[in-house]
Residue, then its C-alpha position, 0 to 999 in steps of 0.5 A: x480481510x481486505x477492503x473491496x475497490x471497484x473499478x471505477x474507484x481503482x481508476x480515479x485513485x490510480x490517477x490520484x496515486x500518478x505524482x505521489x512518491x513512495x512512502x514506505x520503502x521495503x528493503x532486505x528484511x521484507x515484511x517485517x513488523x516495523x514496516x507493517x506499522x509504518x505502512x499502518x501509520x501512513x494510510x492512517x495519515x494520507x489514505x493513499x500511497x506507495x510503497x516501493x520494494x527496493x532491489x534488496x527485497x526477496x519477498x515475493x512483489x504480489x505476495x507483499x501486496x496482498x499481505x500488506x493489503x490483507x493485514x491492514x484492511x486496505x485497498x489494493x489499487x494497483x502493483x506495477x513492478x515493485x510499486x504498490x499503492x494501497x488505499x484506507x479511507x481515513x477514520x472520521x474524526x470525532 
């Protein structure tokens, strides 16, 4: 399940997402379950950000997107290339 963006929101926040700098960079293991939990613990902090698929990743671009946007409940915003930025409103404090 993964959380729906509308167009309007998915432009504001790709313009947000232009000066960021990848976060989490996915490398030869893939998707693998430390990358999974780093990617949690970063939208978790900063509710928006990228992360980069470095040369070394084999995994198919568009299928980590959505794998990392479906198992963490977070917004696709955009993939361009091997950068996907991803967007999870940040949990009220209580």
């Amino acid at each position: 399940m993964s959380v729906e963006i509308s167009e309007r929101q998915k432009k504001a926040l790709r313009g947000r997402a232009h000066s960021l700098k990848p976060v989490v960079l996915i490398g030869k293991e893939g998707l693998s379950e430390s990358v999974v939990a780093a990617v949690d613990s970063a939208l978790t902090t900063h509710e928006l950000i990228k992360v980069k698929l470095l040369q070394n990743c084999l995994d198919d671009k568009t299928a980590v997107a959505n794998a990392l946007s479906e198992r963490l409940v977070a917004g696709l915003v955009q993939r361009i290339g091997k950068t996907i930025v991803l967007y999870r409103e940040r949990p009220a404090d209580d």
